[in-house]
PyMOL CGO cylinders between C-alpha atoms (Angstrom):
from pymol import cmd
from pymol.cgo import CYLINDER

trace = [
    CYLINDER, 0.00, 0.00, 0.00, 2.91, 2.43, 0.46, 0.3, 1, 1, 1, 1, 1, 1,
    CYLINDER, 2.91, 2.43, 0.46, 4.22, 2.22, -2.86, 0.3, 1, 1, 1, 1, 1, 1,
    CYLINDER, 4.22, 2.22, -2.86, 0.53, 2.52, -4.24, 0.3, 1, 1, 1, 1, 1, 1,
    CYLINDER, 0.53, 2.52, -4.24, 0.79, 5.36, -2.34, 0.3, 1, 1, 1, 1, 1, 1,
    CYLINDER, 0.79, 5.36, -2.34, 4.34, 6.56, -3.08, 0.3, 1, 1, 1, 1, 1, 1,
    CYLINDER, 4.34, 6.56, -3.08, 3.30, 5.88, -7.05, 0.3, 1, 1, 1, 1, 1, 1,
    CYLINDER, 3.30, 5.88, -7.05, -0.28, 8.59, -6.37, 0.3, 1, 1, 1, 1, 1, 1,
    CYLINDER, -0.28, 8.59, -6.37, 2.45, 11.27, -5.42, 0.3, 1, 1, 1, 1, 1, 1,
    CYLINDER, 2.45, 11.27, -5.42, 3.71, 11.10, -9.03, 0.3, 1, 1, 1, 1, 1, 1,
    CYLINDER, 3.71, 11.10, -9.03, 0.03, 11.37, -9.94, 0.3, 1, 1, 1, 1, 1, 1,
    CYLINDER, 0.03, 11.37, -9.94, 0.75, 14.82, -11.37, 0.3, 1, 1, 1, 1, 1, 1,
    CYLINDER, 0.75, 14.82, -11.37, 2.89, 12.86, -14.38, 0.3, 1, 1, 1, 1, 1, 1,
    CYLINDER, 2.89, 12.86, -14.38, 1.03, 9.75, -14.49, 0.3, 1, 1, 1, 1, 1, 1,
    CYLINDER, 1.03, 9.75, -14.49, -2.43, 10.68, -13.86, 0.3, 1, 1, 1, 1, 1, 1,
    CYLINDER, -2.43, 10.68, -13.86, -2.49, 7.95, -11.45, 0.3, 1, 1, 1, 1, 1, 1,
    CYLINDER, -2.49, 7.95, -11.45, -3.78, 9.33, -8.35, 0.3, 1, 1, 1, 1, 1, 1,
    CYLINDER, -3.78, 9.33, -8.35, -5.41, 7.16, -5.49, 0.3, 1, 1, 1, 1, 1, 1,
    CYLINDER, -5.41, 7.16, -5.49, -8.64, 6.87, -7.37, 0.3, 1, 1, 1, 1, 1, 1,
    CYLINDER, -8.64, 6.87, -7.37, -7.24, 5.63, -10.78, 0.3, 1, 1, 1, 1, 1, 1,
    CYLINDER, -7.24, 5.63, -10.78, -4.80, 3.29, -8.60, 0.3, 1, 1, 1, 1, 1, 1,
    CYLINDER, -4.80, 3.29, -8.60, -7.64, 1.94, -6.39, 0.3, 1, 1, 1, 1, 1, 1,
    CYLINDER, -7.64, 1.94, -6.39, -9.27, 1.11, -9.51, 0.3, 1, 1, 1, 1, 1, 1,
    CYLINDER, -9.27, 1.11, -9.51, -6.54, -1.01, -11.22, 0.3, 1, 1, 1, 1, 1, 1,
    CYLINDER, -6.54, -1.01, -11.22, -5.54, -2.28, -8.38, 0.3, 1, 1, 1, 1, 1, 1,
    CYLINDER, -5.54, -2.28, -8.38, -8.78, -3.21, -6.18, 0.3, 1, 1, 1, 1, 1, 1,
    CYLINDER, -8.78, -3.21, -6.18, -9.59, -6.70, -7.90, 0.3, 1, 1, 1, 1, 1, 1,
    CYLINDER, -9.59, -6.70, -7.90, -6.33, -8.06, -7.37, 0.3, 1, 1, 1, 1, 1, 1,
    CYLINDER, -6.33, -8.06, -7.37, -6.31, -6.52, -4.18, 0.3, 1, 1, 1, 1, 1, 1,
    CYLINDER, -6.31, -6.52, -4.18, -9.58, -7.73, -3.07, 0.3, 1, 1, 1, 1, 1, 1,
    CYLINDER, -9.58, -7.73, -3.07, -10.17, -10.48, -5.23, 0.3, 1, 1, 1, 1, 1, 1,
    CYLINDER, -10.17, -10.48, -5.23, -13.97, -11.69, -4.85, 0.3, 1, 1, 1, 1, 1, 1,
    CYLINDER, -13.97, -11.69, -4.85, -14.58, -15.29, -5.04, 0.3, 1, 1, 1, 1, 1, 1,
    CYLINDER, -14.58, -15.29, -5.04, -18.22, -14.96, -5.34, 0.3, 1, 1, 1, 1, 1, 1,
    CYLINDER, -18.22, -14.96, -5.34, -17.62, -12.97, -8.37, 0.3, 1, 1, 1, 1, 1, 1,
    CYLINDER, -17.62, -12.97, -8.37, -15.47, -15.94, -9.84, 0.3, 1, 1, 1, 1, 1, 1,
    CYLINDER, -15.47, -15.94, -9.84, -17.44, -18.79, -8.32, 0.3, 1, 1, 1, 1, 1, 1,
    CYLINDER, -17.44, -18.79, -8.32, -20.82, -17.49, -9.46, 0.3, 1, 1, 1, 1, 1, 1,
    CYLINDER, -20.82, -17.49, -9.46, -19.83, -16.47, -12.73, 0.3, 1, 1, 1, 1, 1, 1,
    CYLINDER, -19.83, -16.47, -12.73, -21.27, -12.87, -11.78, 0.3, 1, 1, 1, 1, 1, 1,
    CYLINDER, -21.27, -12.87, -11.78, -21.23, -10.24, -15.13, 0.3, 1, 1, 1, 1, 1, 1,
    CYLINDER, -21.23, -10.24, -15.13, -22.90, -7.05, -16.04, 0.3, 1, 1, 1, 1, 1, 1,
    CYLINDER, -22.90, -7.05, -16.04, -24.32, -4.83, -13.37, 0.3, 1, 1, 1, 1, 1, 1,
    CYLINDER, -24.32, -4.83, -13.37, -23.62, -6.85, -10.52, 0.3, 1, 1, 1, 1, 1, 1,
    CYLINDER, -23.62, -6.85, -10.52, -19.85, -7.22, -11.24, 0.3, 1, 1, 1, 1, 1, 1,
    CYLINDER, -19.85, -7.22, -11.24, -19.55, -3.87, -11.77, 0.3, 1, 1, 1, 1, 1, 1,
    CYLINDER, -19.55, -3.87, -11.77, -21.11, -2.75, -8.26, 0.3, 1, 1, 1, 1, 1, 1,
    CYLINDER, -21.11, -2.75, -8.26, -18.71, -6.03, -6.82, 0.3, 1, 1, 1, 1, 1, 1,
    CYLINDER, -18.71, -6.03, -6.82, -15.68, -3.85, -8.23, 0.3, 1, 1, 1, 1, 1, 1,
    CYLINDER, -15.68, -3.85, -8.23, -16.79, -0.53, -7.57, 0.3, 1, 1, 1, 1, 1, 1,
    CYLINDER, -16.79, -0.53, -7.57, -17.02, -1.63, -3.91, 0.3, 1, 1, 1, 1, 1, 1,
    CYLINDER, -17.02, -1.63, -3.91, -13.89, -2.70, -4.15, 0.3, 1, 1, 1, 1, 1, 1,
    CYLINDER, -13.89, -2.70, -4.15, -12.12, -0.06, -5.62, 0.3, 1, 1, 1, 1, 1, 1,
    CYLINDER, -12.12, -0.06, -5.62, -13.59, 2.44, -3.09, 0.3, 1, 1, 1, 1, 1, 1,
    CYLINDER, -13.59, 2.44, -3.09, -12.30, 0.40, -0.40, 0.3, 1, 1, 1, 1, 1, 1,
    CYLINDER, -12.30, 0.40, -0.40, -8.67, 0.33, -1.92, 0.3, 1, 1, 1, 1, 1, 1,
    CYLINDER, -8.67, 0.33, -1.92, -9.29, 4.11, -2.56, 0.3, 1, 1, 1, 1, 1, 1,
    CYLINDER, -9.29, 4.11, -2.56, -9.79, 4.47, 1.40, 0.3, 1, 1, 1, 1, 1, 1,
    CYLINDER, -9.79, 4.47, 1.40, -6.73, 2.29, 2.00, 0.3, 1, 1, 1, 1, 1, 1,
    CYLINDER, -6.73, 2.29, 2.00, -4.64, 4.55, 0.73, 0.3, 1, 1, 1, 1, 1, 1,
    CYLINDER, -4.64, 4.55, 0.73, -6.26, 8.25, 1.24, 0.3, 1, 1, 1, 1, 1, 1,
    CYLINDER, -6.26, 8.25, 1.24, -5.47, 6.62, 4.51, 0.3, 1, 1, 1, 1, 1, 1,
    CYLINDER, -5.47, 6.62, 4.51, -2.27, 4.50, 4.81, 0.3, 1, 1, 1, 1, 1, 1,
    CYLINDER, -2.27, 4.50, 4.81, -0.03, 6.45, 7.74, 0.3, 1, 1, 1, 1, 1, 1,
    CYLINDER, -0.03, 6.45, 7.74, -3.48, 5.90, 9.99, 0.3, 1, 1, 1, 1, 1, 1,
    CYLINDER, -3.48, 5.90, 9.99, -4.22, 2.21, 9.02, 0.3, 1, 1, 1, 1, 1, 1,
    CYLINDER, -4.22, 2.21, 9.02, -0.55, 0.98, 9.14, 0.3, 1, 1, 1, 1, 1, 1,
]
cmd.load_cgo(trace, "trace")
C-alpha cells in the first residue's frame, strides 16, 4: 500500500492518483470469489468492483493511519 501510495504522489505525471490506482488495483487486491465462483457479469460485477475499488481508494487516502 505504500508504494501505491508513493506511485499517487507522481500522480501529477502519471495521472495515477489514489482513485485511478484503487481502480486497477482493487480486484487483485480484493479479489472476490463470489464474483469468480458465481460467474457474476454485467451490473452486478460492476457494483462487486466498484465496492472494491472504493475500499482500496480508502486504504490509501489513509495508509499512515491504518498501518
Amino acid at each position: 500500500m505504500r508504494h501505491l501510495l508513493r506511485m499517487a504522489g507522481h500522480s501529477a505525471r502519471t495521472n495515477m492518483h489514489a482513485r485511478n490506482l484503487a481502480i486497477v488495483w482493487a480486484p487483485n487486491l480484493l479479489r472476490s470469489r463470489d464474483i469468480e465462483a458465481s460467474g457474476f457479469n454485467g451490473t452486478a460485477a460492476f457494483m462487486e468492483v466498484r465496492v472494491q475499488s472504493i475500499v482500496v481508494e480508502f486504504i490509501l487516502t489513509h495508509v499512515e493511519q491504518l498501518f
